[in-house]
Each structure stands twice: as C-alpha cells, then as structure tokens.
MARMARZA-450713 format. One record per residue (C-alpha): x, y, z; residue in one letter. Coordinates in nm, 2 decimals, padded with zeros to 4 digits, always signed. Example, Ala and Ser with C-alpha at 12.3 -4.5 7.8 and 13.67 -1.06 7.14 Angstrom:
<atoms>
c1  c2  c3  res
+01.23  -00.45  +00.78  a
+01.37  -00.11  +00.71  s
</atoms>
This chain:
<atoms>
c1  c2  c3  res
+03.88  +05.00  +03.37  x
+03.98  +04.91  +03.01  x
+03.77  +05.10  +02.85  x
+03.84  +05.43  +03.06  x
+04.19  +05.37  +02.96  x
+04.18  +05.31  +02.63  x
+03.92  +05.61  +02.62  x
+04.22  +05.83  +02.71  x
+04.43  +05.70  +02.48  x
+04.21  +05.76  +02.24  x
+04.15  +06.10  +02.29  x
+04.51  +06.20  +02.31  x
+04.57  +06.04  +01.92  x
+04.23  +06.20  +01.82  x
+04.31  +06.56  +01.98  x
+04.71  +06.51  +01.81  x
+04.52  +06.49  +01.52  x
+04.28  +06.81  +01.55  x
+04.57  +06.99  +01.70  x
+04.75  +06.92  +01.36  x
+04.51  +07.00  +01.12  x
+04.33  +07.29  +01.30  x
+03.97  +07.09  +01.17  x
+03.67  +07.12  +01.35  x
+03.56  +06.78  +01.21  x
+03.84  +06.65  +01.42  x
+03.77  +06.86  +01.71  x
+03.41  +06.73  +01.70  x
+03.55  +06.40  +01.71  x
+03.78  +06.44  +02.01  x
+03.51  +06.62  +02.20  x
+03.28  +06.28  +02.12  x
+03.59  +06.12  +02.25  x
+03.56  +06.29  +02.61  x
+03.23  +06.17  +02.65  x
+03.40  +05.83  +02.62  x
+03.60  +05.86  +02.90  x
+03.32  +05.97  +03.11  x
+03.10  +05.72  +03.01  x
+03.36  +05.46  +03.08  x
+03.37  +05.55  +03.44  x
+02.97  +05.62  +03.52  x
+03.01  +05.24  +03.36  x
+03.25  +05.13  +03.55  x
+03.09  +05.29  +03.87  x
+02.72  +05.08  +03.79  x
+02.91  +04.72  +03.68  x
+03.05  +04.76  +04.04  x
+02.75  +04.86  +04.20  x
+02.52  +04.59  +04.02  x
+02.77  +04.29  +04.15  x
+02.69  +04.42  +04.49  x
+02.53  +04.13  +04.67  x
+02.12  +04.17  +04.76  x
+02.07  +04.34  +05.10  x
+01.76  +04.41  +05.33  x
+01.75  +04.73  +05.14  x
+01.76  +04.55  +04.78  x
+01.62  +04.20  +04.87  x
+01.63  +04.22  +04.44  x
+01.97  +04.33  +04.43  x
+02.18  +04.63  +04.22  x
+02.15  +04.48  +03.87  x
+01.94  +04.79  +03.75  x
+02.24  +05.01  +03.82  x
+02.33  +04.98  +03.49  x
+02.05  +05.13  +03.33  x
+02.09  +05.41  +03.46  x
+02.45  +05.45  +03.35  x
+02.33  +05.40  +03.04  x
+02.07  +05.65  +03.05  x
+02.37  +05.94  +03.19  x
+02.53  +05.81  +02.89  x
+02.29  +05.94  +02.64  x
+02.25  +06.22  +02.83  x
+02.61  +06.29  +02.79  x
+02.60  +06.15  +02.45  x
+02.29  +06.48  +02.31  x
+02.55  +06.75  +02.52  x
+02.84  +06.65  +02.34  x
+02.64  +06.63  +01.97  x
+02.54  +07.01  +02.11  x
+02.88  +07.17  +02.15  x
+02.98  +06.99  +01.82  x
+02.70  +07.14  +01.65  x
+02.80  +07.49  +01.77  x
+03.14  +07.45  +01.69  x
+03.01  +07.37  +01.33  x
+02.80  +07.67  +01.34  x
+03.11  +07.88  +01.41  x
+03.36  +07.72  +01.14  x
+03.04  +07.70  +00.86  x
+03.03  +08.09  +00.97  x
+03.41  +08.19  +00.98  x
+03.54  +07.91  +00.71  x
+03.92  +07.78  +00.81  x
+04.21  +07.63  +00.61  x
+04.32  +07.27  +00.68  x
+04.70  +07.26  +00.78  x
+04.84  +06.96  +00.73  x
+04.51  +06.73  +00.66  x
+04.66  +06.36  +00.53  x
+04.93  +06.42  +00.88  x
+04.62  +06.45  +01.06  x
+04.36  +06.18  +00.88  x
+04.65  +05.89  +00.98  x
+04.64  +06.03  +01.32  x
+04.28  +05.98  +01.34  x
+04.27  +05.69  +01.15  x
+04.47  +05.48  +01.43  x
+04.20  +05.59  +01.67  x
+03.95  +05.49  +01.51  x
+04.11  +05.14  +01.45  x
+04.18  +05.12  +01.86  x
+03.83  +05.24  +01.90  x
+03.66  +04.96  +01.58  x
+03.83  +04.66  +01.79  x
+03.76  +04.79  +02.19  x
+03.40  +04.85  +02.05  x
+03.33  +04.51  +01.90  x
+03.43  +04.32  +02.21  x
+03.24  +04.53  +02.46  x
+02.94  +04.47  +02.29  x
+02.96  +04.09  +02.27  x
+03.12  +04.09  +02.60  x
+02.81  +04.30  +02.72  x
+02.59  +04.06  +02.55  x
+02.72  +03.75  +02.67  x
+02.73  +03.90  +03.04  x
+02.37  +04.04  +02.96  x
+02.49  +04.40  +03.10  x
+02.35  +04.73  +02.96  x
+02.61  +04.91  +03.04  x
+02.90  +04.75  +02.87  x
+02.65  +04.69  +02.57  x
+02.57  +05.09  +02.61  x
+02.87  +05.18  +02.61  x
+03.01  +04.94  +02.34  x
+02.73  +05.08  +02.11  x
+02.81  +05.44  +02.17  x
+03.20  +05.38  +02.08  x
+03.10  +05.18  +01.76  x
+02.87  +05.50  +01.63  x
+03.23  +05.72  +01.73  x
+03.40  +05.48  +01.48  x
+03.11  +05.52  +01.21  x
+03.19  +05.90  +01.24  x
+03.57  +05.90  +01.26  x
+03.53  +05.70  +00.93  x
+03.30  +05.96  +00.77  x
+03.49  +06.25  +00.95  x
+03.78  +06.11  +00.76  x
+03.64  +06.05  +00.42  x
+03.48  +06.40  +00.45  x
+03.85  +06.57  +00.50  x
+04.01  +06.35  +00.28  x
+03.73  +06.51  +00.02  x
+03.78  +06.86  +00.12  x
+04.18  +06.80  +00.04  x
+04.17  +06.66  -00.24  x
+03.88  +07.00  -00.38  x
+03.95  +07.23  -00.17  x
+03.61  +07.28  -00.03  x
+03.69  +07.38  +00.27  x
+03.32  +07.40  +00.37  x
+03.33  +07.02  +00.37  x
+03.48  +07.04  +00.73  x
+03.19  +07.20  +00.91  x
+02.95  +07.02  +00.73  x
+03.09  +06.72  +00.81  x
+03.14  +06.78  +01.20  x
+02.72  +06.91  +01.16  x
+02.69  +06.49  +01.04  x
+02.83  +06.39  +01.35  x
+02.68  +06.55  +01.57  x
+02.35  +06.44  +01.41  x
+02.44  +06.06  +01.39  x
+02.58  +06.12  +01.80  x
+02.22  +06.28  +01.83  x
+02.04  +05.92  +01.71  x
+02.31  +05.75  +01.92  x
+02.22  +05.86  +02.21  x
+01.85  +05.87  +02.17  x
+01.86  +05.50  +02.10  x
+02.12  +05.45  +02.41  x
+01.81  +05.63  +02.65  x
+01.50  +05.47  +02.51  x
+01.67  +05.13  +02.57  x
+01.77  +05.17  +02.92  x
+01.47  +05.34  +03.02  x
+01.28  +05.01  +02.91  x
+01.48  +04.83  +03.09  x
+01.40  +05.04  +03.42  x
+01.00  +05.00  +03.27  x
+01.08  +04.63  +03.39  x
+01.08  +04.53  +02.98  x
+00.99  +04.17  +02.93  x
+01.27  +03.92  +02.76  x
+01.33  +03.90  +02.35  x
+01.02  +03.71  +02.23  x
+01.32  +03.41  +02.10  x
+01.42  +03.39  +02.47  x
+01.07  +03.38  +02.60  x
+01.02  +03.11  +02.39  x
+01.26  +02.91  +02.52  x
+01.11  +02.95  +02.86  x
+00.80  +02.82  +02.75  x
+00.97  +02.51  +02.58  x
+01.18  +02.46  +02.88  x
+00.92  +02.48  +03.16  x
+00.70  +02.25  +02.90  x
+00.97  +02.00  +02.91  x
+01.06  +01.97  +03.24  x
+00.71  +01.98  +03.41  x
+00.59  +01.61  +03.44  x
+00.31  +01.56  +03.63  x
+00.18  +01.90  +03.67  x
-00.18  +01.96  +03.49  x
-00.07  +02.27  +03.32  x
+00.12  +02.60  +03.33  x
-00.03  +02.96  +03.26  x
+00.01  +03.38  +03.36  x
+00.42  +03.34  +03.20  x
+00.56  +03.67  +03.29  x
+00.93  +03.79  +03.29  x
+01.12  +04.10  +03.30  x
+01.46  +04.20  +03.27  x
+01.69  +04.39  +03.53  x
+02.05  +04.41  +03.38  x
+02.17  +04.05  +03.36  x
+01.95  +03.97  +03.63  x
+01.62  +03.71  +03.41  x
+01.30  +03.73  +03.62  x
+01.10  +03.42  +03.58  x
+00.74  +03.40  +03.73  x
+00.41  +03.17  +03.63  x
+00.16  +02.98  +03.82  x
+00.15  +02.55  +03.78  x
-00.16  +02.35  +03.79  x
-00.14  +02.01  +03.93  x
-00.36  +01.74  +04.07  x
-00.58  +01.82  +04.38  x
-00.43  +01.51  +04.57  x
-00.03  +01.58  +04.48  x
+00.16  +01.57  +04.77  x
+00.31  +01.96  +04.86  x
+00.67  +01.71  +04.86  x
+00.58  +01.61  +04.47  x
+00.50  +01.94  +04.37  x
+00.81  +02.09  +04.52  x
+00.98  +01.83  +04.32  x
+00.89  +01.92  +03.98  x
+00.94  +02.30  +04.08  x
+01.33  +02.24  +04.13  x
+01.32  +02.06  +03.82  x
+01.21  +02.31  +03.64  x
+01.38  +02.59  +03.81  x
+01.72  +02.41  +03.76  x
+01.65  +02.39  +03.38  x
+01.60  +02.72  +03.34  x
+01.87  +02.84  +03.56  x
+02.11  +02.64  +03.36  x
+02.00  +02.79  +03.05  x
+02.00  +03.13  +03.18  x
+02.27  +03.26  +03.40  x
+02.11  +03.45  +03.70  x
+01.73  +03.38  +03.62  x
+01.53  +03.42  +03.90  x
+01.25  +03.16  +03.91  x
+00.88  +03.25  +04.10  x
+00.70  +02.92  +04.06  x
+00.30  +02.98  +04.24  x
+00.13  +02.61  +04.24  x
-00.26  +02.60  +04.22  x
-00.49  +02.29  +04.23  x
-00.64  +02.17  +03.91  x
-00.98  +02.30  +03.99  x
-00.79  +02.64  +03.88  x
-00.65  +02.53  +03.53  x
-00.73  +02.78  +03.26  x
-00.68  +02.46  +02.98  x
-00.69  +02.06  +02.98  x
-00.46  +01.82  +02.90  x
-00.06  +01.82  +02.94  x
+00.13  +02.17  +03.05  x
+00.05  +02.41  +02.80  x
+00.18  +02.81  +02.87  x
</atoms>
C-alpha cells in the first residue's frame, strides 16, 4: 500500500516537472512512473493472495502468486519502454525547445530521491521476506531511478549546448534500459513458476544442516529443492539401519526438519526413509 502511494506521489512531482519543461525525456519518465503505480497494486493484489492460508484446492498454498505479478510487471514494464520509444520517435522527428529546464530537472530530481530510498528498502525488504514481488517491484523502481539520473544529466547537457536533439535521444535510452528491465523482471519469475531450485550457497547449507543433525541415519541422498515465493521446498530420502525402530527414525526426522526450519523461514521439509540395503554410499550421512 506504500508503494502504490508513494508511486502517485511520485508521478505527480515527475509529470510537474514534464509539464514545466515541455521534455519528452521527462514525459518518458512520468509515463515509466505510471507503470509504477500499476505495478504496485498487481503487487499488492499477489502479497495478499500468497498469505492466503493452504486450502483443499492449494494443499501447497498461494506463495506462487507472486510470480506472476512479477511477470505482469515486465509485461507492463516492455509497453511502457514502447510508448516512450514512440514518443522519442515523434520529438527526434519534430525537435522541441526546452522551457524552463533547471525548474524542471529540481522537480525531477526530488522524485528520483523519493523513488532511490522507497527502492532500496523494497528490495531488501523483499529479500529478507523471500518475496518476488516486492523484490520485482523494488528492482523495476531502482532502474526508474538509474534513468531519472541519466534523464537528468541528458537535459542538464542539452541546456547547457543547446542540442536540443539531446532530449529524444535520451528518452530513446530509457526506454531501452526499461526494455532490459523488464526482460530481466520476466525471465526471473518465470523460473520461479519452472519450480527453480534454491541459490547453490543456500543449498549448501541444507546439505551441511541435514549432515549435522542426522545421527544415526546410514546416509542421505536424491537432495532436491525448489522455490515458490518465500515458500523453501525441502525433499531427500534417508538411509538408516534395517533394524531402527519407525519411533527412532521419526526422531532424527524432526531433528532435522526443525534445523532447517529454523534456518529457513517457511521451508517445507519431505523426509522419505529407506533401509540400508538402499544406500547409494557407505559410511556416515553423505548428500
């Protein structure tokens, strides 16, 4: 809700700004700025949805809701870098005097500060919650901010030489750096729908975890995992002695499932125990 409304704010100071100055490097900026807003409420639809408690329906639960907010968001992301790039077109065509450009560059500039610091937290904030959609949406903001600061070093170029071709040309740069924005923002989420597995560092942690905390089993092989929003998937099969008890071996399951579950928020832990005559390796659990 946050981000939707500091969206708008932000695309009242950035349109003030193009309305001032007449630029369609600003305009292009303002229009990116739209995209915000709508982003910020598809994101704000899929957080909600993906806290929705697992039903008979999605025994797994919502978490993958946000993926595909963040694949509308680079949807939305290309369409906007399209209309920027015609607008370009048009203004490279039919060039257009600046009026009032510095009035207009400190306009934009205190947008682009609101929109530097509400980017930087919703990324870590995205991080730490392990959601896709604030992260998505962080990212796309921060590449606004990279482009409001060439945007503004662009005009402040064409004041200062009076070229006034600058101004397209530079709202054409945004709309290519939106472009690789959202390209990034869709490949990402549509791993995540692929059922992705966890960073290689995280993975192994598992393995170190699981090693630790299974005493008594034979062994430990067939690690998957795969990520669905915040939501960690776990899954491998245990080896342990022919004559353990089912009691025992339940045992060193919760041990291990509560280790990993305390080291990562929301993991889901699939633990299938085999007898030792199905061990892959000898000697103490090895993944």
């Amino acid at each position: 809700m946050a981000s939707v409304a500091i969206g708008v704010i932000v695309l009242a100071i950035k349109y003030a700004a193009y309305h001032v100055t007449g630029s369609v490097a600003l305009f292009s900026d303002a229009l990116e700025s739209i995209v915000n807003v709508v982003a910020g409420l598809i994101a704000l639809w899929a957080v909600t949805l993906s806290y929705k408690p697992a039903d008979s329906d999605h025994p797994f639960g919502h978490t993958k809701a946000e993926y595909f907010s963040a694949v509308v968001e680079g949807v939305l992301i290309v369409v906007a870098a399209l209309l920027i790039l015609r607008e370009a077109w048009a203004a490279y065509l039919v060039p257009r005097s600046l009026d009032q450009p510095l009035a207009g560059i400190a306009i934009n500039a205190v947008a682009t500060t609101i929109n530097a610091g509400w980017a930087l937290y919703l990324i870590r904030h995205g991080r730490d919650r392990r959601s896709p959609a604030l992260a998505a949406d962080g990212q796309h903001i921060m590449a606004d901010v990279v482009t409001s600061v060439g945007v503004l070093a662009g005009l402040l170029l064409a004041t200062m030489t009076g070229w006034t071709i600058l101004d397209p040309l530079m709202a054409a740069l945004v709309a290519l750096n939106i472009l690789r924005e959202g390209y990034k923002v869709v490949t990402s989420s549509l791993s995540g729908l692929m059922d992705q597995a966890i960073d290689p560092v995280e993975e192994a942690r598992v393995r170190d975890l699981i090693s630790a905390h299974a005493d008594g089993a034979l062994e430990v092989h067939d690690l998957k995992t795969r990520l669905a929003g915040r939501a960690m998937f776990i899954e491998f099969h245990m080896v342990v002695p022919e004559a353990m008890t089912v009691g025992v071996a339940h045992d060193i399951c919760d041990r291990i499932e509560d280790a990993l579950q305390e080291s990562f928020a929301g993991a889901r832990v699939l633990i299938h125990v085999e007898p030792e005559d199905e061990a892959k390796q000898t000697g103490v659990p090895v993944l």
